[in-house]
DRENDO-1510 file (C-alpha; in Angstrom, 1 decimal, always signed):
<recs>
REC; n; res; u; v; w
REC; 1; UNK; +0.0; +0.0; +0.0 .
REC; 2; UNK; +1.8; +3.3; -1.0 .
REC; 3; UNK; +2.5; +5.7; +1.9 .
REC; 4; UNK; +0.4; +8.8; +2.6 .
REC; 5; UNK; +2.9; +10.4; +4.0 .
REC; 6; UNK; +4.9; +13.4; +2.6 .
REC; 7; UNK; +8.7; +12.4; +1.7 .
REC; 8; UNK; +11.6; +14.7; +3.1 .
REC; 9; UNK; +12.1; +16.0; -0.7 .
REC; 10; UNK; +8.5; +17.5; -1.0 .
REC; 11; UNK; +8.6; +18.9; +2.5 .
REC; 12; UNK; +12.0; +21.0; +1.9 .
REC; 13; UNK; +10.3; +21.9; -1.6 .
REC; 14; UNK; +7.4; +23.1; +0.5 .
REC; 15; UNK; +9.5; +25.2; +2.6 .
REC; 16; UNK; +11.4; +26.4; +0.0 .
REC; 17; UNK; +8.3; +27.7; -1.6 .
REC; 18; UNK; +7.3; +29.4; +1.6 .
REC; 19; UNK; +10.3; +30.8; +2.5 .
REC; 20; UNK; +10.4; +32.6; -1.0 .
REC; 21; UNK; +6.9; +33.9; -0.7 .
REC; 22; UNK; +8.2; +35.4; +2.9 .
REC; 23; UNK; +11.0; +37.0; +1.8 .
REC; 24; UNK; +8.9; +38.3; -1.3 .
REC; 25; UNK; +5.7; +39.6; +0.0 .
REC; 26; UNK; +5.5; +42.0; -3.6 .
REC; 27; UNK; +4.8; +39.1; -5.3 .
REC; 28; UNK; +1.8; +38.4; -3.3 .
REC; 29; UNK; +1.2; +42.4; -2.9 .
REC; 30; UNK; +1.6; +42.0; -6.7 .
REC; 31; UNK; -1.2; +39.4; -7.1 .
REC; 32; UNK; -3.8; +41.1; -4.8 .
REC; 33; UNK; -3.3; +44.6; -7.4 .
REC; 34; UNK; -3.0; +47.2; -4.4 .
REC; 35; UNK; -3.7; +50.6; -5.2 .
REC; 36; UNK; -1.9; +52.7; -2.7 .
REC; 37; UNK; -3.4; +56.0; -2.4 .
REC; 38; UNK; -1.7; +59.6; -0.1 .
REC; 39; UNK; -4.4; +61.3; +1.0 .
REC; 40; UNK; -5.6; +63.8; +3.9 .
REC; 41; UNK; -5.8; +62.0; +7.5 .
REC; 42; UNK; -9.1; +64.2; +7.9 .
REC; 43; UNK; -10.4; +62.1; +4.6 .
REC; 44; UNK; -10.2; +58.6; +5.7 .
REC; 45; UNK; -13.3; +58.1; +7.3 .
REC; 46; UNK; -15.0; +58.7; +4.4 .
REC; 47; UNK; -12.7; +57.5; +1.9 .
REC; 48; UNK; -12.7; +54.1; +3.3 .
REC; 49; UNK; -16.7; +53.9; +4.3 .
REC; 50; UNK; -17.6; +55.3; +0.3 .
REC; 51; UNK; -15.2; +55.4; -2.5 .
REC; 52; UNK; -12.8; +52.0; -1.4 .
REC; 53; UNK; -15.7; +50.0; -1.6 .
REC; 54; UNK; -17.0; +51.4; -4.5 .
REC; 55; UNK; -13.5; +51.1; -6.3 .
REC; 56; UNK; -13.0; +47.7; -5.4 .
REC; 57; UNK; -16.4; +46.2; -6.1 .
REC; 58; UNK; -16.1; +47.9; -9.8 .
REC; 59; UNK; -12.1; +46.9; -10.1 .
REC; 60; UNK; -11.5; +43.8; -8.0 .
REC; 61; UNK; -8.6; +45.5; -6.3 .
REC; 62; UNK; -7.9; +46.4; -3.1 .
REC; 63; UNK; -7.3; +50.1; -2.4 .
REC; 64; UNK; -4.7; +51.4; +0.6 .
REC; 65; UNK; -5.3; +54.9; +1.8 .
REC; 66; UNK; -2.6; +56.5; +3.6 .
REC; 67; UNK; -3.8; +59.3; +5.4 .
REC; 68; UNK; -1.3; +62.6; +6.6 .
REC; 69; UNK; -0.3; +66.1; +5.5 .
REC; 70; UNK; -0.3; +67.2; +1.8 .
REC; 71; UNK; +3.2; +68.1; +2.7 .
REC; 72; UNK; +4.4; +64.3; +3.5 .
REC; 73; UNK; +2.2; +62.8; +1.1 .
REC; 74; UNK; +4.7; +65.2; -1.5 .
REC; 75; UNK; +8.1; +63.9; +0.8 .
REC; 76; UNK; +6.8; +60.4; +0.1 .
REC; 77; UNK; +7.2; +61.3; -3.6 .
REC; 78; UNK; +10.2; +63.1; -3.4 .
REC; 79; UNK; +11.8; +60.4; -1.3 .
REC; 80; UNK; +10.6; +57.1; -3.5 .
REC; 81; UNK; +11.1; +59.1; -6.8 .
REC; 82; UNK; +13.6; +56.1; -8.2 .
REC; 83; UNK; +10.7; +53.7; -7.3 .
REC; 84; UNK; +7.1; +55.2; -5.9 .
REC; 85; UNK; +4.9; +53.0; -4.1 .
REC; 86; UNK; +2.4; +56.1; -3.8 .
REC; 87; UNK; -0.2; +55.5; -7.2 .
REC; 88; UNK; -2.1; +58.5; -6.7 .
REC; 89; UNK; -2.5; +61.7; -4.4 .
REC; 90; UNK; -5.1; +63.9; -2.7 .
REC; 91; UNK; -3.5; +66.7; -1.5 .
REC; 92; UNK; -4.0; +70.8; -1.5 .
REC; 93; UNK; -3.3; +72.5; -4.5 .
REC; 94; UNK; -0.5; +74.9; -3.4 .
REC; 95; UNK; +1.6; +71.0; -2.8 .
REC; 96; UNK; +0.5; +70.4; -5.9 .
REC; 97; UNK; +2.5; +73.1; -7.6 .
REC; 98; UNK; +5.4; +72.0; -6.0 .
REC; 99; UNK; +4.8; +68.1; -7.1 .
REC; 100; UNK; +4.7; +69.8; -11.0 .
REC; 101; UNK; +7.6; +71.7; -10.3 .
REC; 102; UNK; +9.6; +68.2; -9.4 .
REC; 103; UNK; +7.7; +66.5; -12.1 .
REC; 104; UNK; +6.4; +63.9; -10.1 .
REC; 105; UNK; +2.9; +64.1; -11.7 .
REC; 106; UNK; +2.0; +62.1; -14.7 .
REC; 107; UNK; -0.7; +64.5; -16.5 .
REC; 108; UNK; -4.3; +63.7; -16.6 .
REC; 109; UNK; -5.7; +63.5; -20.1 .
REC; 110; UNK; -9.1; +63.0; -21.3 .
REC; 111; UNK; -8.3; +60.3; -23.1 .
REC; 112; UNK; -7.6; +58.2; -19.7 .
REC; 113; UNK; -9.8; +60.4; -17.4 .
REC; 114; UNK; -13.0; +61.1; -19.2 .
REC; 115; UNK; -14.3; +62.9; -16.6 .
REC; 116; UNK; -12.3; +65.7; -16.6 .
REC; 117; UNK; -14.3; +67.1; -19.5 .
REC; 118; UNK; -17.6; +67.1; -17.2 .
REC; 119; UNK; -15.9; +69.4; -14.3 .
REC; 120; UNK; -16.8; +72.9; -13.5 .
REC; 121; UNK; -14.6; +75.9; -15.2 .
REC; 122; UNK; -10.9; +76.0; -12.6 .
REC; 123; UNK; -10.7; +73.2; -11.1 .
REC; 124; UNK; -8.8; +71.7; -13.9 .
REC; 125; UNK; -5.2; +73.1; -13.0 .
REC; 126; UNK; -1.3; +73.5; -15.2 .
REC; 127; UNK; -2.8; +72.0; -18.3 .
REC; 128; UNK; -4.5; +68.5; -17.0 .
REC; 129; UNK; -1.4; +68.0; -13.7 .
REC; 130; UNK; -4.2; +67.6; -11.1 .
REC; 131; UNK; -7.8; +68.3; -11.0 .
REC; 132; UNK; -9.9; +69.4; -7.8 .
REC; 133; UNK; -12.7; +66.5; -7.2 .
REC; 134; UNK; -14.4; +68.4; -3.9 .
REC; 135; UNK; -14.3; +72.2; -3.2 .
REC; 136; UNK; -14.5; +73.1; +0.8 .
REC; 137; UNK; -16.4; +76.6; +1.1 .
REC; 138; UNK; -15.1; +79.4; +2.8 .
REC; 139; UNK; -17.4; +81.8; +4.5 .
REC; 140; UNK; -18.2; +83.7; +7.8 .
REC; 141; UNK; -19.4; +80.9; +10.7 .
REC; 142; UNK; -21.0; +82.7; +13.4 .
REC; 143; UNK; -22.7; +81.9; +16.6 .
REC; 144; UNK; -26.5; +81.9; +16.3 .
REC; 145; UNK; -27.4; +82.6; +19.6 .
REC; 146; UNK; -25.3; +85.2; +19.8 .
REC; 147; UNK; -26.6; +86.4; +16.2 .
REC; 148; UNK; -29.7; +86.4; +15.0 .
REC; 149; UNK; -29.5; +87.6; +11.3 .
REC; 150; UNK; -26.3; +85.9; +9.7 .
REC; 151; UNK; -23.5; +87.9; +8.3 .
REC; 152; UNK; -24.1; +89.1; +4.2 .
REC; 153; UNK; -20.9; +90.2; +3.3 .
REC; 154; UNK; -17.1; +89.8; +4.1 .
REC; 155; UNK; -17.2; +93.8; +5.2 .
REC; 156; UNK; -19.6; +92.7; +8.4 .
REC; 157; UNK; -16.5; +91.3; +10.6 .
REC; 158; UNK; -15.6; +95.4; +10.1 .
REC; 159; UNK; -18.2; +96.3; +12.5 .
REC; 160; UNK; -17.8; +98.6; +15.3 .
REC; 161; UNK; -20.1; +97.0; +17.1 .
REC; 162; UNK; -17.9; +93.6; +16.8 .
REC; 163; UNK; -15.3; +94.5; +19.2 .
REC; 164; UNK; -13.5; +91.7; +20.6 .
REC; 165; UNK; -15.9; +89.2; +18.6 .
REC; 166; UNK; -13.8; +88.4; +15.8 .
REC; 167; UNK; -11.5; +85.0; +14.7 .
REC; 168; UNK; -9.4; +85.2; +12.2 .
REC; 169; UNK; -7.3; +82.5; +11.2 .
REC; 170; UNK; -3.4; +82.9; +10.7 .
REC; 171; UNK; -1.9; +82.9; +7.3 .
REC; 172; UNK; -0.5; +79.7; +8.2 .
REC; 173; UNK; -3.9; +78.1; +7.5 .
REC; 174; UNK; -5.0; +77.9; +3.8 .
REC; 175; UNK; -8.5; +78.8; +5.0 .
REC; 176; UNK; -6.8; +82.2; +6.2 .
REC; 177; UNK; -6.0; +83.7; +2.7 .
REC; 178; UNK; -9.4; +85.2; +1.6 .
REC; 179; UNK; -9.5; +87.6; +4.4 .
REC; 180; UNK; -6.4; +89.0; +2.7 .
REC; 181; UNK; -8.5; +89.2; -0.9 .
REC; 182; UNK; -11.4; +90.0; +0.6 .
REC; 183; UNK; -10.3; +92.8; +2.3 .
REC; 184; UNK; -8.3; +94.4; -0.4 .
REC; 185; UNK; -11.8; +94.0; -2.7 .
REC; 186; UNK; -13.2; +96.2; +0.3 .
REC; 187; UNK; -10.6; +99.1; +0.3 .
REC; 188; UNK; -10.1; +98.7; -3.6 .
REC; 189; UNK; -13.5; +98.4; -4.9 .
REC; 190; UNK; -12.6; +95.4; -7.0 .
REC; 191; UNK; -14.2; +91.8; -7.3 .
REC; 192; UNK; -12.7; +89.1; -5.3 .
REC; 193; UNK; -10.9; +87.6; -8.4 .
REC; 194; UNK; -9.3; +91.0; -9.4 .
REC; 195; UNK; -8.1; +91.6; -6.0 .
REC; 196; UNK; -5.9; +88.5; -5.7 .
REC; 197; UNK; -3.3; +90.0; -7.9 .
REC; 198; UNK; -2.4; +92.8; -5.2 .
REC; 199; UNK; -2.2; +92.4; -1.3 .
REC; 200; UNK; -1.0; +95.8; +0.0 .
REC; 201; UNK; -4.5; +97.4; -0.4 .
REC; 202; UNK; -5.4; +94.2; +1.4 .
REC; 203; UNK; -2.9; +94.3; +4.4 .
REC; 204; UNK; -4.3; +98.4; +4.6 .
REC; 205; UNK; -7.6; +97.1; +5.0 .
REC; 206; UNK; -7.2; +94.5; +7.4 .
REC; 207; UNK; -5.5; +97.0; +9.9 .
REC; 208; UNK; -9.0; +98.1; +10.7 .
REC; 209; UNK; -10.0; +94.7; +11.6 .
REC; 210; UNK; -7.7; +94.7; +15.0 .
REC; 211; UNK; -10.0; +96.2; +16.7 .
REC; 212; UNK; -12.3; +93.9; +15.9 .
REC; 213; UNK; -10.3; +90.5; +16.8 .
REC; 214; UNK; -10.5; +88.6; +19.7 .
REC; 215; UNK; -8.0; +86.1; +18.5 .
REC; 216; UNK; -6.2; +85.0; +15.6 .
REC; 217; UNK; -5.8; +80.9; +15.3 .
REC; 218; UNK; -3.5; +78.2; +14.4 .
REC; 219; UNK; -5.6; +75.2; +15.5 .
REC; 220; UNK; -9.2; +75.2; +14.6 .
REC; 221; UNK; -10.6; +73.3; +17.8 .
REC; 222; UNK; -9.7; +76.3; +19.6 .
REC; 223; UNK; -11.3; +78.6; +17.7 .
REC; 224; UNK; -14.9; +76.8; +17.6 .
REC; 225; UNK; -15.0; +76.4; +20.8 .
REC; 226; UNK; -14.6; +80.3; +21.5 .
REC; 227; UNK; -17.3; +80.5; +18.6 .
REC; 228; UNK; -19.8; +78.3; +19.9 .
REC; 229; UNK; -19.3; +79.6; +23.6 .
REC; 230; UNK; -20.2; +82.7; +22.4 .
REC; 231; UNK; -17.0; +84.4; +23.4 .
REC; 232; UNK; -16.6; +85.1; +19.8 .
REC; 233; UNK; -19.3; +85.7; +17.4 .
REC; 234; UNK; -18.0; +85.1; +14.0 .
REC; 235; UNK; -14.6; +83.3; +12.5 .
REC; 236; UNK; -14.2; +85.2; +9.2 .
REC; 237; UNK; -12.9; +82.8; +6.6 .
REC; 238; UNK; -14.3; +79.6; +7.9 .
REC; 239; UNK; -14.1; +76.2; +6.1 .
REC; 240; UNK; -17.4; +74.5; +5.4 .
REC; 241; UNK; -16.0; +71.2; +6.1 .
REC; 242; UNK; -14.9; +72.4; +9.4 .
REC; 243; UNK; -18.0; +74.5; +10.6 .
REC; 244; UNK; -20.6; +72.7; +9.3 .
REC; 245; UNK; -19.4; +69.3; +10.4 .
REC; 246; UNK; -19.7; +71.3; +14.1 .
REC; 247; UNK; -23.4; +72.6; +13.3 .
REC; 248; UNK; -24.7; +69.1; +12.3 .
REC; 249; UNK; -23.0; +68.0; +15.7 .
REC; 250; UNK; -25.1; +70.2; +17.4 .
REC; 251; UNK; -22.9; +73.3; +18.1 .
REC; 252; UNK; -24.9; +76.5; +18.0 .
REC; 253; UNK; -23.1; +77.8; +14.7 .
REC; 254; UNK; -23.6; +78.2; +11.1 .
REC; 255; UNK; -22.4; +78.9; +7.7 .
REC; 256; UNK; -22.7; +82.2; +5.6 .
REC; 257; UNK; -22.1; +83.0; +2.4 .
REC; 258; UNK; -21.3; +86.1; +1.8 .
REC; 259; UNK; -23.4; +88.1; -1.1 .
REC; 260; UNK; -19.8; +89.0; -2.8 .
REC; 261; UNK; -19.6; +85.2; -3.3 .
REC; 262; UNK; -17.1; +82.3; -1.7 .
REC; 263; UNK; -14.1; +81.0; -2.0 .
REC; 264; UNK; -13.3; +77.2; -3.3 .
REC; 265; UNK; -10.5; +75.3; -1.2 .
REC; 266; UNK; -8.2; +73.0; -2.6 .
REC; 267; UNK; -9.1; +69.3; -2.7 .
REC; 268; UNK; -7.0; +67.8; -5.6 .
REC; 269; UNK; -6.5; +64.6; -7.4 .
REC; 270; UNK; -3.2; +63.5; -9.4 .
REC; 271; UNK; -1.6; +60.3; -10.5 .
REC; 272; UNK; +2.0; +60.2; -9.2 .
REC; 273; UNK; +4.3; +59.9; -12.3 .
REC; 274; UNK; +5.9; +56.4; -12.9 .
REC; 275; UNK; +3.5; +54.8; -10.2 .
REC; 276; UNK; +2.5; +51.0; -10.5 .
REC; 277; UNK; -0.6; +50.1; -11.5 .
REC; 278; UNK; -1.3; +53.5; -13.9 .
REC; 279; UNK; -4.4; +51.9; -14.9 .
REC; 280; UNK; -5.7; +51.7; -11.9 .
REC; 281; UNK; -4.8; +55.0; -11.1 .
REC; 282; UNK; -6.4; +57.0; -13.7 .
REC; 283; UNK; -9.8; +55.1; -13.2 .
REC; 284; UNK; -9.2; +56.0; -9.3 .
REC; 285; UNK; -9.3; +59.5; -9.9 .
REC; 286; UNK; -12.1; +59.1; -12.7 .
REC; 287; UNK; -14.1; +57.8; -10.5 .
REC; 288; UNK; -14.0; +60.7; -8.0 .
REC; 289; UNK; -14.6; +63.2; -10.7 .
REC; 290; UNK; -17.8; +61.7; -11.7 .
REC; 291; UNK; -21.5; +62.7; -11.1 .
REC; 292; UNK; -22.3; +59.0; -9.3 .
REC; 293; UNK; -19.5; +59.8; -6.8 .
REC; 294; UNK; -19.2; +63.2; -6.2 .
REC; 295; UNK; -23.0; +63.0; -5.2 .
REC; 296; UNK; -22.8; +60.4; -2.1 .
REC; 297; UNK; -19.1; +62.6; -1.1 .
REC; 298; UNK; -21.3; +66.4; -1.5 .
REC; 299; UNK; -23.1; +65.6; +1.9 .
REC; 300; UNK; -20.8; +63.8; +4.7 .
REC; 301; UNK; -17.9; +66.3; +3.3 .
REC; 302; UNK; -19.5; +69.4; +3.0 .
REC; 303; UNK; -18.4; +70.3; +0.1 .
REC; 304; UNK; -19.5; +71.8; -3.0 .
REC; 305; UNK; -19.0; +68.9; -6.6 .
REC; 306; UNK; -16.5; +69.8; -9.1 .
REC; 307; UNK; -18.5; +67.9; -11.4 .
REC; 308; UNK; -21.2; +70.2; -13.1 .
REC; 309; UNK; -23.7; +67.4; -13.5 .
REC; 310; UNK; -24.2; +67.0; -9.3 .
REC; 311; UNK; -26.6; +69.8; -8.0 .
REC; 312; UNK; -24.8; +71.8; -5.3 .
REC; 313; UNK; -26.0; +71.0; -1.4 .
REC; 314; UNK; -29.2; +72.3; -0.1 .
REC; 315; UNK; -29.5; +75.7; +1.5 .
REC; 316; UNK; -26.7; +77.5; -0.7 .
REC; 317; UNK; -28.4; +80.9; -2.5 .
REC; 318; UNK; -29.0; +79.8; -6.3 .
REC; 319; UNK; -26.8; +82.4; -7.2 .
REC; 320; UNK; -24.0; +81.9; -5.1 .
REC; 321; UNK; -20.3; +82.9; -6.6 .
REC; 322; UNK; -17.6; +80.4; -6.7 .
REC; 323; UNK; -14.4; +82.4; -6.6 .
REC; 324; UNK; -11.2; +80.2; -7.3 .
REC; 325; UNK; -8.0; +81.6; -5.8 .
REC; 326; UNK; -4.6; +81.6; -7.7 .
REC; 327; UNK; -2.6; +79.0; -6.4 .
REC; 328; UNK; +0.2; +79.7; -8.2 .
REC; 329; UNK; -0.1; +83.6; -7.0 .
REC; 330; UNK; -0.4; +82.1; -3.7 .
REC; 331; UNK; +2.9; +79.8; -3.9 .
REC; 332; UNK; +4.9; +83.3; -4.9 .
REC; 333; UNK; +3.8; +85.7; -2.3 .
REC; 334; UNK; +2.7; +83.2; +0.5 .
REC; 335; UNK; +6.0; +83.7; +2.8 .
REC; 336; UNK; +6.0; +87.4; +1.9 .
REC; 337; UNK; +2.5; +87.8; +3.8 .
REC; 338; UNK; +3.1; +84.7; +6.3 .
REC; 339; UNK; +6.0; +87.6; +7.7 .
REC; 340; UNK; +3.9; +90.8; +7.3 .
REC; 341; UNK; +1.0; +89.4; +8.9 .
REC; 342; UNK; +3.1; +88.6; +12.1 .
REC; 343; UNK; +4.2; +91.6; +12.1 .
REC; 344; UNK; +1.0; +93.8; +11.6 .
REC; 345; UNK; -1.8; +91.5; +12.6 .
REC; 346; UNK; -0.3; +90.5; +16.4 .
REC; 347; UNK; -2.3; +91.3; +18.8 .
</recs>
């Protein structure tokens, strides 16, 4: 009767076999197709609860989402530039320039990412290097109790009668830079997007504000807490994301948008340049520039769709003005005003 048991020259085969899978766990990574994607740290909840599953189901792969800072996601790049593991990024457009600059962005193309053709005018950025899948609002959140009509225009935080109620934040944050536009538009006359281009009218304006402030933040959790124990009334350039997240928690605060419109902030896409898997990668970022995505994302992110076939979120005027800032304005003049504003906005 022949034996049932293994011999010793299929067992060492056997543990040859394993032992080369061990010391070569890209093979099996390999197999399983894993998308690795660098993304915000504040995304993950809902990148992992709505567009991993929805990727996978469609693509039988199995997406990785690193979440940190816009800033590592681009060392990442920078670092594994020989050989990225990184396939795509969501990060903040001002790190985007600086991925271009390195040239560690393959461009998106119609032909690859047919929805880039369906997006709303500016949010496709440096002829096709990253596209913006979300836009973030910034407005004026203000404390309801404390105010009964909401703020109607970025000239309101100006009040008199606002002593000591203001928030501001620093120039630090990326939410902080309308104030600067906005408040040259005030002293210049001119529409948020002609203001950009010039920031001394804007500094002149915004020395009028100290009066006003009762602080000027860094950390956001700071901030709303002052807000919604009424020790400040309003946080002029507040991110929708941020603020209204707090409101549907239950903090007495809201959102306003001001009547000279809003500005959009920076949620971009790109697919890192000699990544594995590039397939993959462009129909990753397809997917989150099209209408069946963007619509489940519009509501748990508080965010206004890129896409121009998803109707914006409920509540917003029908007329409201989207005003894009320039990035590449920003990336210029940014440490310029980081310094001035220390020095003239201190209090």
């Amino acid at each position: 009767m022949p034996s049932t048991s293994p011999d010793r020259r299929s067992v060492l085969r056997g543990a040859a076999a394993l032992g080369a899978l061990v010391a070569a766990p890209g093979i099996l990574r390999a197999q399983a197709r894993e998308l690795v994607v660098g993304g915000a740290a504040g995304h993950k909840a809902w990148v992992e609860e709505i567009v991993v599953p929805a990727f996978e189901r469609k693509h039988g792969a199995k997406v990785i989402f690193e979440g940190t800072r816009s800033l590592v996601n681009l060392e990442k790049m920078q670092k594994n530039r020989d050989r990225p593991y990184l396939s795509v990024v969501q990060m903040d457009d001002p790190v985007m320039i600086l991925a271009v600059k390195e040239g560690l962005l393959d461009p998106l193309t119609p032909a690859r990412v047919p929805n880039l053709g369906a997006l709303v005018p500016g949010t496709v950025h440096m002829d096709g290097m990253w596209a913006n899948y979300l836009q973030p609002w910034l407005g004026i959140a203000y404390n309801t109790e404390a105010m009964r009509q909401a703020p109607t225009s970025w000239a309101d935080p100006y009040d008199p009668r606002y002593k000591g109620r203001i928030i501001v934040p620093s120039l630090q944050n990326t939410e902080g830079l309308p104030n600067i536009f906005a408040a040259a538009a005030l002293e210049t006359g001119k529409s948020l997007d002609a203001a950009q281009g010039d920031a001394e009218p804007g500094f002149r304006k915004l020395a009028a504000l100290k009066p006003n402030l009762l602080t000027v933040y860094t950390q956001q959790p700071q901030a709303y807490n002052l807000l919604e124990q009424g020790e400040a009334w309003m946080i002029s350039s507040a991110m929708s994301s941020y603020a209204l997240e707090r409101k549907a928690a239950g903090a007495p605060i809201a959102l306003a948008a001001p009547k000279e419109g809003v500005f959009a902030m920076p949620s971009g896409i790109a697919v890192v340049k000699g990544c594995p898997l590039p397939d993959l990668a462009f129909a990753y970022v397809d997917m989150l520039l099209g209408a069946e995505l963007q619509q489940r994302l519009v509501g748990p992110t508080f965010s206004l769709p890129t896409n121009r076939a998803v109707p914006r979120p409920a509540g917003l005027p029908a007329d409201l003005v989207v005003h894009q800032i320039d990035w590449a304005n920003v990336a210029r003049e940014r440490d310029g005003w980081i310094k001035r504003w220390d020095r003239e906005m201190a209090i």
